[in-house]
mmCIF file of the N, C-alpha and C atoms, coordinates in Angstrom:
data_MODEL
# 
_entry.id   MODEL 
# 
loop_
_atom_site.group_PDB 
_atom_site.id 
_atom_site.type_symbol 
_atom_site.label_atom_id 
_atom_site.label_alt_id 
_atom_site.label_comp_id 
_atom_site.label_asym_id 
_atom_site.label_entity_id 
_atom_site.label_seq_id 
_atom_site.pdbx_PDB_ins_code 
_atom_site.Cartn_x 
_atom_site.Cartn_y 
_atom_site.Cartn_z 
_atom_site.occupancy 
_atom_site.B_iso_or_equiv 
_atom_site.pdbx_formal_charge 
_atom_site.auth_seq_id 
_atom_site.auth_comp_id 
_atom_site.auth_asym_id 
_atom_site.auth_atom_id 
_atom_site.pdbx_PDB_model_num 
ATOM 1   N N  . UNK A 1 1  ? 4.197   -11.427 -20.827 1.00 0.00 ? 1  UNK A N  1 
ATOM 2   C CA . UNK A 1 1  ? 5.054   -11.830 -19.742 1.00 0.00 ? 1  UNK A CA 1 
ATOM 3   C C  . UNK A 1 1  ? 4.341   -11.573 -18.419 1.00 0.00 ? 1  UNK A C  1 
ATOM 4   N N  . UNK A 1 2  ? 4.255   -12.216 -17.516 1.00 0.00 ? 2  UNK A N  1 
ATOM 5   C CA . UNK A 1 2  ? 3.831   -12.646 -16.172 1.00 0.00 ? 2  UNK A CA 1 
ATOM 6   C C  . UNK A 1 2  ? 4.856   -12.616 -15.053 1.00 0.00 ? 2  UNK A C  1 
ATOM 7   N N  . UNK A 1 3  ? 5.148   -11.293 -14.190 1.00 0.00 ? 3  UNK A N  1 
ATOM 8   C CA . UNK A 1 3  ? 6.359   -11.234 -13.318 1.00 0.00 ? 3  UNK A CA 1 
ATOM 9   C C  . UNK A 1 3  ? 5.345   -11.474 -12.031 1.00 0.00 ? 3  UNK A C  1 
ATOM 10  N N  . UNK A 1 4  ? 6.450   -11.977 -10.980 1.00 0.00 ? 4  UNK A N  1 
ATOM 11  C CA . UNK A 1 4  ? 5.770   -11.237 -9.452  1.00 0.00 ? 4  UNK A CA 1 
ATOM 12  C C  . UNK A 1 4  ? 6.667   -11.367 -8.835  1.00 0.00 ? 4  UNK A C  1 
ATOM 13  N N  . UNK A 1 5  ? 6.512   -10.116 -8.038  1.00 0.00 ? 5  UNK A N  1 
ATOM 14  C CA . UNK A 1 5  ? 7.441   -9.689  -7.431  1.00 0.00 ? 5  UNK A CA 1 
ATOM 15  C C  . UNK A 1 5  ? 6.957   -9.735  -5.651  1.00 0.00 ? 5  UNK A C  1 
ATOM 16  N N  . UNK A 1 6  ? 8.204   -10.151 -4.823  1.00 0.00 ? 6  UNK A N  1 
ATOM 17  C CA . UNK A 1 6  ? 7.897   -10.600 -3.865  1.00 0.00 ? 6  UNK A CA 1 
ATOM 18  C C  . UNK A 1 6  ? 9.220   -10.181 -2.743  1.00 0.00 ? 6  UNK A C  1 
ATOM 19  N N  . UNK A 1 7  ? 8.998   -9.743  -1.358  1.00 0.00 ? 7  UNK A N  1 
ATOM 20  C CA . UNK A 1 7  ? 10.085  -9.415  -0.919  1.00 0.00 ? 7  UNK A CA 1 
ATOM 21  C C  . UNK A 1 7  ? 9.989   -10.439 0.336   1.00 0.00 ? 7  UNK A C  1 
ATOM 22  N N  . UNK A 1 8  ? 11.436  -11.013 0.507   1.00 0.00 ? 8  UNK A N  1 
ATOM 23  C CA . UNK A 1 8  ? 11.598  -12.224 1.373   1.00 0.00 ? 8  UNK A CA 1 
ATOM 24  C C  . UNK A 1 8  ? 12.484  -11.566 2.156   1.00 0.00 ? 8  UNK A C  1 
ATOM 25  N N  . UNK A 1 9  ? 12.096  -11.706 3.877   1.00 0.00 ? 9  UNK A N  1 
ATOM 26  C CA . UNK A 1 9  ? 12.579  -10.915 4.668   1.00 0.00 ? 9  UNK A CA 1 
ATOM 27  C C  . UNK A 1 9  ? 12.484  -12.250 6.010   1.00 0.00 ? 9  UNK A C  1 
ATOM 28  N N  . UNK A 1 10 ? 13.882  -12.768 7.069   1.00 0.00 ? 10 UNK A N  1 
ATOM 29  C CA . UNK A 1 10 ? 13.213  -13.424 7.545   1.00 0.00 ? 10 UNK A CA 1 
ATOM 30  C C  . UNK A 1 10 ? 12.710  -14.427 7.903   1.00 0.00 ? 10 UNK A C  1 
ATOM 31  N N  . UNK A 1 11 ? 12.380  -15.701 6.767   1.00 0.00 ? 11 UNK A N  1 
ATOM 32  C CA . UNK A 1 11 ? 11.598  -16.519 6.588   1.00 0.00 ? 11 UNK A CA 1 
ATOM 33  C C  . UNK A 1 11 ? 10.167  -15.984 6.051   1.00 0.00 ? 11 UNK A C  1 
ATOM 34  N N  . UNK A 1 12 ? 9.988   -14.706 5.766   1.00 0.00 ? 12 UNK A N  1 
ATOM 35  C CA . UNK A 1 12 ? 8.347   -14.541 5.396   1.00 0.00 ? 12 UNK A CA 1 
ATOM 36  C C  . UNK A 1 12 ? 9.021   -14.019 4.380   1.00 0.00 ? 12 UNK A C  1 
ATOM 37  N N  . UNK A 1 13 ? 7.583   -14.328 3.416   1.00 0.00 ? 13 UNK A N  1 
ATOM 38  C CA . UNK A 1 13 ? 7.852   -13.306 2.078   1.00 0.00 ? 13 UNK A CA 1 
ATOM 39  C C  . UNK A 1 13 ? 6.424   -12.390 1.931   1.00 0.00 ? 13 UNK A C  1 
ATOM 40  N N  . UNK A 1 14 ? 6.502   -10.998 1.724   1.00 0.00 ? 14 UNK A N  1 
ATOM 41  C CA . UNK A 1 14 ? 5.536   -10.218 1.330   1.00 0.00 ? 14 UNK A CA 1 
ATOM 42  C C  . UNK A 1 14 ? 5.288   -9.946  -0.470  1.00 0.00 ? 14 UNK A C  1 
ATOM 43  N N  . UNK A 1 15 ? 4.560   -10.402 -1.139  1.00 0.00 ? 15 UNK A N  1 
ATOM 44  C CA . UNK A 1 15 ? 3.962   -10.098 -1.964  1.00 0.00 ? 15 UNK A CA 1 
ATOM 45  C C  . UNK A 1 15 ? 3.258   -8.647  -2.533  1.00 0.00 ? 15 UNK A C  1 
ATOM 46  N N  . UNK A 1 16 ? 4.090   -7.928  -3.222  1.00 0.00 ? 16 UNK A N  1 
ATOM 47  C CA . UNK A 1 16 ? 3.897   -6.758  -3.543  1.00 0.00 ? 16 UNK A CA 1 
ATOM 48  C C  . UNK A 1 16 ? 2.472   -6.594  -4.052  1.00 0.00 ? 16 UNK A C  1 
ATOM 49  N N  . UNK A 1 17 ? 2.062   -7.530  -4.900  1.00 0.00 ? 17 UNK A N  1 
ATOM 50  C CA . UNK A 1 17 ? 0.515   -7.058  -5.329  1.00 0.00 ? 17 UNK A CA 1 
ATOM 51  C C  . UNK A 1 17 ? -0.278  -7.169  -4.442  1.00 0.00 ? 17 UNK A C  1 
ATOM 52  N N  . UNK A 1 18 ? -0.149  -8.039  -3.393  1.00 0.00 ? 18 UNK A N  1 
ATOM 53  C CA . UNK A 1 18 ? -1.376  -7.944  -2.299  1.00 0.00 ? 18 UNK A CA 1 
ATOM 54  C C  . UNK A 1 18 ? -1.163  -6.946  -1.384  1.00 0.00 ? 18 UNK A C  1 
ATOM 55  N N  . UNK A 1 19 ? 0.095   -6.136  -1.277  1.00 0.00 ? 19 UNK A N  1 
ATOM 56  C CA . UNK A 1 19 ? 0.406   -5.085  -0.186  1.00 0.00 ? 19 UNK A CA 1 
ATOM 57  C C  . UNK A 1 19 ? -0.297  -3.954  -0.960  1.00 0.00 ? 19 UNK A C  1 
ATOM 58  N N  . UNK A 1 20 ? -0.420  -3.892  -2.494  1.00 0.00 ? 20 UNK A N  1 
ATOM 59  C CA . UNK A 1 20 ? -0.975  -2.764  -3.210  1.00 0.00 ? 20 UNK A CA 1 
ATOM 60  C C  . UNK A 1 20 ? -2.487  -3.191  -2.952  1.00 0.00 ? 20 UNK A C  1 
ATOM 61  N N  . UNK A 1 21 ? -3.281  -4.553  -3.085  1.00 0.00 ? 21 UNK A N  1 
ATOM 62  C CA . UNK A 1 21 ? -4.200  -4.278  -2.601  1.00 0.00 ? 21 UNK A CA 1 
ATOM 63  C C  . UNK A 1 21 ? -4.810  -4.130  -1.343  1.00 0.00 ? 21 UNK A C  1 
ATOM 64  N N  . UNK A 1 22 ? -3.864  -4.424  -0.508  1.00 0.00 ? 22 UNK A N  1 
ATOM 65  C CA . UNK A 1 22 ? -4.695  -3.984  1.450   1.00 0.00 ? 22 UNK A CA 1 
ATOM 66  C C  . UNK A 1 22 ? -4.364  -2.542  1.132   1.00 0.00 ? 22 UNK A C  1 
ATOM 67  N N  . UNK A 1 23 ? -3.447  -1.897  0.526   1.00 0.00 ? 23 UNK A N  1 
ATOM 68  C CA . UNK A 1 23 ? -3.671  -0.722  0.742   1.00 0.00 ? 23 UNK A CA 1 
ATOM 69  C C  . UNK A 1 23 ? -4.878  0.344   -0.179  1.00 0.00 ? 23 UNK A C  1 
ATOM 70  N N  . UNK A 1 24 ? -4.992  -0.529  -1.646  1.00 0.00 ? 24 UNK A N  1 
ATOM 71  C CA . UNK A 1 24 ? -5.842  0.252   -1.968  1.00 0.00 ? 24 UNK A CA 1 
ATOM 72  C C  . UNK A 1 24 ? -7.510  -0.181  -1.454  1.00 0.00 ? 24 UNK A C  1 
ATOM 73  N N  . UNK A 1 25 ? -7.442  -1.214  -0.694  1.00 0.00 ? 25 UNK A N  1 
ATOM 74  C CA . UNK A 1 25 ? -9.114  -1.475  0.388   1.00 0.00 ? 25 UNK A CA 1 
ATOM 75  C C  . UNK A 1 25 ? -9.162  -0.580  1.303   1.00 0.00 ? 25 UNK A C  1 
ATOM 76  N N  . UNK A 1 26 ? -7.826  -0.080  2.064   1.00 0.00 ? 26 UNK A N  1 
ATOM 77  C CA . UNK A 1 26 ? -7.797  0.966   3.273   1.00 0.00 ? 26 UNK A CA 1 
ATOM 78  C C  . UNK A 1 26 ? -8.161  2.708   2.788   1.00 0.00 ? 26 UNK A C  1 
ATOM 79  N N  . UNK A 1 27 ? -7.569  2.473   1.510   1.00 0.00 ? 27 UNK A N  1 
ATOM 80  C CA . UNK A 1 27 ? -7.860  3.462   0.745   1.00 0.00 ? 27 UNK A CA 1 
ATOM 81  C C  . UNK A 1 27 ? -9.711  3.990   0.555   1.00 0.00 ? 27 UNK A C  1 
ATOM 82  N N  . UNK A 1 28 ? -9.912  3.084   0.027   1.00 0.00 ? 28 UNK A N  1 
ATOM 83  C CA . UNK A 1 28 ? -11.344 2.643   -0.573  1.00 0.00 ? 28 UNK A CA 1 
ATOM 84  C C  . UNK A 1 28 ? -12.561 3.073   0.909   1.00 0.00 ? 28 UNK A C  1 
ATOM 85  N N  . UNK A 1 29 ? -11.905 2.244   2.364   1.00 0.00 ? 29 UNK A N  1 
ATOM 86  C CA . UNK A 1 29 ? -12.817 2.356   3.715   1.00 0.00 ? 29 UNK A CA 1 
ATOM 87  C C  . UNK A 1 29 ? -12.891 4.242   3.783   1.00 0.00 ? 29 UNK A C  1 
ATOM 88  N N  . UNK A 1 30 ? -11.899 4.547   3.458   1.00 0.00 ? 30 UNK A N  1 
ATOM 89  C CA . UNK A 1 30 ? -11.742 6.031   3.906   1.00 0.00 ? 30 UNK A CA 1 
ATOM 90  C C  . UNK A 1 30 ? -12.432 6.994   2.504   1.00 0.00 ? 30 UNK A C  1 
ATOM 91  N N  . UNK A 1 31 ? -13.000 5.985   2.261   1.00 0.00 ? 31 UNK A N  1 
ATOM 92  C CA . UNK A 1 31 ? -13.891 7.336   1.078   1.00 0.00 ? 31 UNK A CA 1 
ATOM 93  C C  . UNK A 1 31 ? -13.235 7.335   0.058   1.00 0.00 ? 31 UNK A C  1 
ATOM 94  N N  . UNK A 1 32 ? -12.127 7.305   -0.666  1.00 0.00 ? 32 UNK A N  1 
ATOM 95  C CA . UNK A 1 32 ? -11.257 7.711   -1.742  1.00 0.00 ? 32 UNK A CA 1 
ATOM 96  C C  . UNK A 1 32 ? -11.789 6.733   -3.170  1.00 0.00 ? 32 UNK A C  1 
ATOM 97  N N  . UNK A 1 33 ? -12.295 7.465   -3.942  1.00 0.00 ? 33 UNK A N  1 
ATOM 98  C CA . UNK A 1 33 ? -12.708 6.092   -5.327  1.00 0.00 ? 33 UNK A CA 1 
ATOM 99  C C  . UNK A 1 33 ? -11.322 6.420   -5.638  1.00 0.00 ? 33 UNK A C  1 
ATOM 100 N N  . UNK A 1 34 ? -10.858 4.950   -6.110  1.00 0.00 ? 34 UNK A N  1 
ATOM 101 C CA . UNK A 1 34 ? -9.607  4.621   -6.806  1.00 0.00 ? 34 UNK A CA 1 
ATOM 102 C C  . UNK A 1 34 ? -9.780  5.682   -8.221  1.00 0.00 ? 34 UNK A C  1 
ATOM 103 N N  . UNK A 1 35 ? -10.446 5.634   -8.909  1.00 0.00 ? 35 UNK A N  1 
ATOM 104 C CA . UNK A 1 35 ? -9.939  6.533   -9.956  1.00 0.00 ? 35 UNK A CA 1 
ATOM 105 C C  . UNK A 1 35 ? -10.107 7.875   -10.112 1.00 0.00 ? 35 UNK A C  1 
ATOM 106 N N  . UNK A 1 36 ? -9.907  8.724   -8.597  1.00 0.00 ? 36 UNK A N  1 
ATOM 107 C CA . UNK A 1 36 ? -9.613  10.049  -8.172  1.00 0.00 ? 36 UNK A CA 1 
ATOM 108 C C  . UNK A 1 36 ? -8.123  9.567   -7.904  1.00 0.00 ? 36 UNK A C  1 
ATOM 109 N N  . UNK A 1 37 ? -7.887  9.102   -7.810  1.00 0.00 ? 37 UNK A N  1 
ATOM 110 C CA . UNK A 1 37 ? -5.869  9.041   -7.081  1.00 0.00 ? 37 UNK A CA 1 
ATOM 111 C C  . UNK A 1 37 ? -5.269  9.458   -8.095  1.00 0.00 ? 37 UNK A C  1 
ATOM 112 N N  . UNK A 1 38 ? -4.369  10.545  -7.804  1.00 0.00 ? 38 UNK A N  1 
ATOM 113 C CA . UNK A 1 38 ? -3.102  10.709  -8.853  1.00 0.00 ? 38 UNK A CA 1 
ATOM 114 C C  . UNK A 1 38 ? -1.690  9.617   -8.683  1.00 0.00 ? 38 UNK A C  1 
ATOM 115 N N  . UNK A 1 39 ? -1.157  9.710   -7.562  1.00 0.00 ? 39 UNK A N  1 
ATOM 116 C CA . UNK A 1 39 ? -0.188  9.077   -7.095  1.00 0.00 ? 39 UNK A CA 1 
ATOM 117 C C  . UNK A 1 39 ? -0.066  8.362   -5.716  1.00 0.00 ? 39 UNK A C  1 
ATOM 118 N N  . UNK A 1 40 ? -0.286  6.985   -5.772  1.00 0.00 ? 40 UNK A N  1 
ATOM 119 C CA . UNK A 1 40 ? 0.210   6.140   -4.877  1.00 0.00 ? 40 UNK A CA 1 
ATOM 120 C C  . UNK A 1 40 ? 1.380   5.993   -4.056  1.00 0.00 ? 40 UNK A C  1 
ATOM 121 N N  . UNK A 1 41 ? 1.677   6.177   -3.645  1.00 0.00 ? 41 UNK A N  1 
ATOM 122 C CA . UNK A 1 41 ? 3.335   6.098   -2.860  1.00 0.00 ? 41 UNK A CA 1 
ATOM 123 C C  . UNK A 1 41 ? 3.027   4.615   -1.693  1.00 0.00 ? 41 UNK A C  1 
ATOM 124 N N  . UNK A 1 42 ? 3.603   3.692   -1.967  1.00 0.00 ? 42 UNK A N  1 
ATOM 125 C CA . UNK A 1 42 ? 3.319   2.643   -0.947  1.00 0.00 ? 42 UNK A CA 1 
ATOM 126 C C  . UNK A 1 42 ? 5.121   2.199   -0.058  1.00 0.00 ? 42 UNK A C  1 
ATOM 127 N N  . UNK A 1 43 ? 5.162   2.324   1.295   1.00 0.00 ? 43 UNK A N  1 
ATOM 128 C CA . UNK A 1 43 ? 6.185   2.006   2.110   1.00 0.00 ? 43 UNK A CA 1 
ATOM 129 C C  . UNK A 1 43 ? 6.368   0.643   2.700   1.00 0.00 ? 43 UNK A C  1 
ATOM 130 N N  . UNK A 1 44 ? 6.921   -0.152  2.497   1.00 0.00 ? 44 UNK A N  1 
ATOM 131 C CA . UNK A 1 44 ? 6.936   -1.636  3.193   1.00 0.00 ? 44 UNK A CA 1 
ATOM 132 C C  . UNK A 1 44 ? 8.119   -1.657  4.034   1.00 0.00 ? 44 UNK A C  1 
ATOM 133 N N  . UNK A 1 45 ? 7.978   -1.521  5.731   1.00 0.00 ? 45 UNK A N  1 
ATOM 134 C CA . UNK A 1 45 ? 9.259   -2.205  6.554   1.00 0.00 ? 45 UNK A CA 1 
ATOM 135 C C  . UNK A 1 45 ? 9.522   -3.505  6.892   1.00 0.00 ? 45 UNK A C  1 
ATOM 136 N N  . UNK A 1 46 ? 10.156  -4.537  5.885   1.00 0.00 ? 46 UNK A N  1 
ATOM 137 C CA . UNK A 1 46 ? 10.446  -5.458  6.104   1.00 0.00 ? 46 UNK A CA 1 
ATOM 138 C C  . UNK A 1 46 ? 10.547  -6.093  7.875   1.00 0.00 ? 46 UNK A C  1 
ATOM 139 N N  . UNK A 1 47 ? 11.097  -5.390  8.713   1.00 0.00 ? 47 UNK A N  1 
ATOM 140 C CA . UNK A 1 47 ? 11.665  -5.347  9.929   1.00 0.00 ? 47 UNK A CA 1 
ATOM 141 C C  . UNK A 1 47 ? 10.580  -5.766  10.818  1.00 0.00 ? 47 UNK A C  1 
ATOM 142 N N  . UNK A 1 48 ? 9.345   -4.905  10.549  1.00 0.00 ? 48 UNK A N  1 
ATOM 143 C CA . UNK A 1 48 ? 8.157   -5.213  11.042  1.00 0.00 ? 48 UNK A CA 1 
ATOM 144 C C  . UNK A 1 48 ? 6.556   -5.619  10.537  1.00 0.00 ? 48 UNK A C  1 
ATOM 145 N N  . UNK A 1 49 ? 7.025   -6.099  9.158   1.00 0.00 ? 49 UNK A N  1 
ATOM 146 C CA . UNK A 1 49 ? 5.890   -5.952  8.234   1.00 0.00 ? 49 UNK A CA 1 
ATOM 147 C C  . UNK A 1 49 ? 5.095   -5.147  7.631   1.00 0.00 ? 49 UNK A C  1 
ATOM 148 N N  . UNK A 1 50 ? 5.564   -3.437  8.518   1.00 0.00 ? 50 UNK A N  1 
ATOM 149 C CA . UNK A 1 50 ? 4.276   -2.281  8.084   1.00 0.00 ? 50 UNK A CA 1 
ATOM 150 C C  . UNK A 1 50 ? 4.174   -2.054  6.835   1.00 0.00 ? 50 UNK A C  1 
ATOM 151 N N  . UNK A 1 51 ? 3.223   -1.688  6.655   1.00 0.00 ? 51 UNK A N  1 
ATOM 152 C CA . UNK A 1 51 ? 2.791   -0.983  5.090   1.00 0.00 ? 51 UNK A CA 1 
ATOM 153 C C  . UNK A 1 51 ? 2.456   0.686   5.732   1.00 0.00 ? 51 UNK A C  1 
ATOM 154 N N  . UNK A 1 52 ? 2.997   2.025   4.998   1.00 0.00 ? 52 UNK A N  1 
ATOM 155 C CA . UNK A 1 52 ? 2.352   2.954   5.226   1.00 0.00 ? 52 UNK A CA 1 
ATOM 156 C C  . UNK A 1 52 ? 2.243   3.501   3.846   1.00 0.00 ? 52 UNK A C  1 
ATOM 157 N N  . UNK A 1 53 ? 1.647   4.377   3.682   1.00 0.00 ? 53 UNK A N  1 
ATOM 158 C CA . UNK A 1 53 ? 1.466   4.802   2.114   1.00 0.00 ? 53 UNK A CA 1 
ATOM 159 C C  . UNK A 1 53 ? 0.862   6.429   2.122   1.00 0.00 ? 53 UNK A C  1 
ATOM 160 N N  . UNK A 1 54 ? 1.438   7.361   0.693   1.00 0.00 ? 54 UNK A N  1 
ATOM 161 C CA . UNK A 1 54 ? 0.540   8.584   0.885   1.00 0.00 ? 54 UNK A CA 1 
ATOM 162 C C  . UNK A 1 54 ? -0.180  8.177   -0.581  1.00 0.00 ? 54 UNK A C  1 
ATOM 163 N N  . UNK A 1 55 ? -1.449  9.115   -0.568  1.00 0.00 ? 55 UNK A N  1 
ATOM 164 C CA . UNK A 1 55 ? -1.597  9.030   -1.884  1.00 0.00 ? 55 UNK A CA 1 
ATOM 165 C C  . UNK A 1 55 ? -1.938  10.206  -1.867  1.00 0.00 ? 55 UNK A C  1 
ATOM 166 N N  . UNK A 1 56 ? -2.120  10.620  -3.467  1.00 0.00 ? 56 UNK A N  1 
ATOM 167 C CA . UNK A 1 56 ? -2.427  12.354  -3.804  1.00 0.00 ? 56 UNK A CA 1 
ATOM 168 C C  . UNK A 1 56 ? -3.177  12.060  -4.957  1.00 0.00 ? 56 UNK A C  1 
ATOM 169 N N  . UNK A 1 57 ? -4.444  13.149  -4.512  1.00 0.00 ? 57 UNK A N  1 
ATOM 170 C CA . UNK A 1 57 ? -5.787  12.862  -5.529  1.00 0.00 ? 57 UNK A CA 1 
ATOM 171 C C  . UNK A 1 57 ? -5.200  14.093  -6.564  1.00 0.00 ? 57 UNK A C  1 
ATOM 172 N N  . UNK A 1 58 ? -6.791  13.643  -7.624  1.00 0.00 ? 58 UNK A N  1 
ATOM 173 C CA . UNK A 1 58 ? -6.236  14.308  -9.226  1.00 0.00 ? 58 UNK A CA 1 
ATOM 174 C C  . UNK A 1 58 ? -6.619  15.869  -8.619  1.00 0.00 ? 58 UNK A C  1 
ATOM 175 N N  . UNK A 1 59 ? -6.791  16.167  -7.698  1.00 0.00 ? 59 UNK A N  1 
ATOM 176 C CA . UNK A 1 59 ? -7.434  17.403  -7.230  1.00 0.00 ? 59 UNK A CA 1 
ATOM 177 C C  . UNK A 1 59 ? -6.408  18.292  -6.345  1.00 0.00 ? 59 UNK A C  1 
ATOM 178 N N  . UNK A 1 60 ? -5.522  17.186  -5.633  1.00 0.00 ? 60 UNK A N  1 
ATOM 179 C CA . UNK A 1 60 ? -4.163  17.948  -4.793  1.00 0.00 ? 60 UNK A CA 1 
ATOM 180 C C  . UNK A 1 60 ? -4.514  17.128  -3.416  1.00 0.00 ? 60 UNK A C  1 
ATOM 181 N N  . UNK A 1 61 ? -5.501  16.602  -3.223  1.00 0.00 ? 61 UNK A N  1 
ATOM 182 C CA . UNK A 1 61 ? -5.806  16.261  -1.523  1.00 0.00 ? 61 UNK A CA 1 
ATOM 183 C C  . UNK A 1 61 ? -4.887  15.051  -1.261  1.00 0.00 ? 61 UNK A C  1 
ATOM 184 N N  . UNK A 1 62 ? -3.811  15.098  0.339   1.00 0.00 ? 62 UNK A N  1 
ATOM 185 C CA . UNK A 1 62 ? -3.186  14.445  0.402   1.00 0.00 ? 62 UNK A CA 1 
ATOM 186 C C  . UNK A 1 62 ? -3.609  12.867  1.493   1.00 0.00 ? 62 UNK A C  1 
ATOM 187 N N  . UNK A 1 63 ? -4.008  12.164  1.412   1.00 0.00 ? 63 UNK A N  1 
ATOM 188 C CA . UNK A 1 63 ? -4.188  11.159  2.357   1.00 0.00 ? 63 UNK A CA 1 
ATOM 189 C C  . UNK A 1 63 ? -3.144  9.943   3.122   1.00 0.00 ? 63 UNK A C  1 
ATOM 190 N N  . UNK A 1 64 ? -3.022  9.594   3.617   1.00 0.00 ? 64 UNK A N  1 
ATOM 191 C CA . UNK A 1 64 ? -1.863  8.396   4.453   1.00 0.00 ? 64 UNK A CA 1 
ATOM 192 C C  . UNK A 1 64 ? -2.736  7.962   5.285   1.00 0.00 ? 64 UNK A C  1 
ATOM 193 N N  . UNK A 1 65 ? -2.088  6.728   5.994   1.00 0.00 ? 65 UNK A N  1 
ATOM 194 C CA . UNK A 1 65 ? -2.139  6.154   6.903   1.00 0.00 ? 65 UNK A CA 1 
ATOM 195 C C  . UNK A 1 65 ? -1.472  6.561   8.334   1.00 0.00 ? 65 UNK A C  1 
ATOM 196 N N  . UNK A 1 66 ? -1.954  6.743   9.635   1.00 0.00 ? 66 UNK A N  1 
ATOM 197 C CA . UNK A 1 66 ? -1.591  7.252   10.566  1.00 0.00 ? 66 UNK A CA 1 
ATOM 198 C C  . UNK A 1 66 ? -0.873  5.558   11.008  1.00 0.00 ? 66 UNK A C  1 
ATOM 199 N N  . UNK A 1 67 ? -1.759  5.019   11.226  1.00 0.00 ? 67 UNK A N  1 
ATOM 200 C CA . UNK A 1 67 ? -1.039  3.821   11.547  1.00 0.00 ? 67 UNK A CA 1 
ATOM 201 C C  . UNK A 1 67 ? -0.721  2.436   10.608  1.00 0.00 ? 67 UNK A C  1 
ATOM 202 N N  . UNK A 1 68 ? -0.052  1.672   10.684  1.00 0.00 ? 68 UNK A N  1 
ATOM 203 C CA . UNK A 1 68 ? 0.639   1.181   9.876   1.00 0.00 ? 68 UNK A CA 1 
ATOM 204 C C  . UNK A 1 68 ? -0.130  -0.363  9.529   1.00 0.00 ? 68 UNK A C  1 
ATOM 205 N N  . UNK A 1 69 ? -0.775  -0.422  8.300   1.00 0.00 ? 69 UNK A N  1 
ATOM 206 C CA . UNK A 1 69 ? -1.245  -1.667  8.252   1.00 0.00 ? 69 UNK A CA 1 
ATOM 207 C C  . UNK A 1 69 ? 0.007   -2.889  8.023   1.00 0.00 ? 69 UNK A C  1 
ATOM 208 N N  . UNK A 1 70 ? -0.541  -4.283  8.370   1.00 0.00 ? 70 UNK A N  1 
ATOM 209 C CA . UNK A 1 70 ? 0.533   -5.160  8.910   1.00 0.00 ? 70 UNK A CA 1 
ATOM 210 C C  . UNK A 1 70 ? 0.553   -6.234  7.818   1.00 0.00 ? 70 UNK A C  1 
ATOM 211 N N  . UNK A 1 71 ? 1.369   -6.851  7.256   1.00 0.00 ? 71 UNK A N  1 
ATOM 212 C CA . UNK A 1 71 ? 1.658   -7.719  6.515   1.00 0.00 ? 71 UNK A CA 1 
ATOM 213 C C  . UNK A 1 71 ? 1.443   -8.851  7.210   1.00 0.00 ? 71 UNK A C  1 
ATOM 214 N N  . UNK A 1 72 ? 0.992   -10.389 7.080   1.00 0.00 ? 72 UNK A N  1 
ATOM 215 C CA . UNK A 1 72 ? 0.709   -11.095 7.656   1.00 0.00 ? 72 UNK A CA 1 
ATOM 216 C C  . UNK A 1 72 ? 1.979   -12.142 6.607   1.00 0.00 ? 72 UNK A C  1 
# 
């Protein structure tokens, strides 16, 4: 089975798998190899498009975004 999931806010719709990947590229610029991450946490404000996100490595280190990448 083949889902996608998509949030329509607006007239725009944001696409959940591509919000997981701008965030795991922002992830990636800041040093983090994807398969150190324990837990992803990803935030989407419809209202304004932001994406903010924490993640927590297999080690305890906590990382986020200070500012809010933008959904186009």
């Amino acid at each position: 089975m083949k889902s996608i999931f998509e949030v329509q806010y607006r007239g725009k719709n944001a696409n959940t798998t591509e919000i997981e990947k701008m965030v795991k590229e922002d992830v990636k610029a800041k040093g983090v190899k994807i398969s150190t991450i324990d837990t992803l946490n990803i935030y989407f404000t419809p209202e304004t498009s932001s994406v903010y996100y924490v993640v927590t490595t297999k080690d305890g280190e906590s990382i986020n975004n200070d500012e809010p990448l933008n959904v186009e």
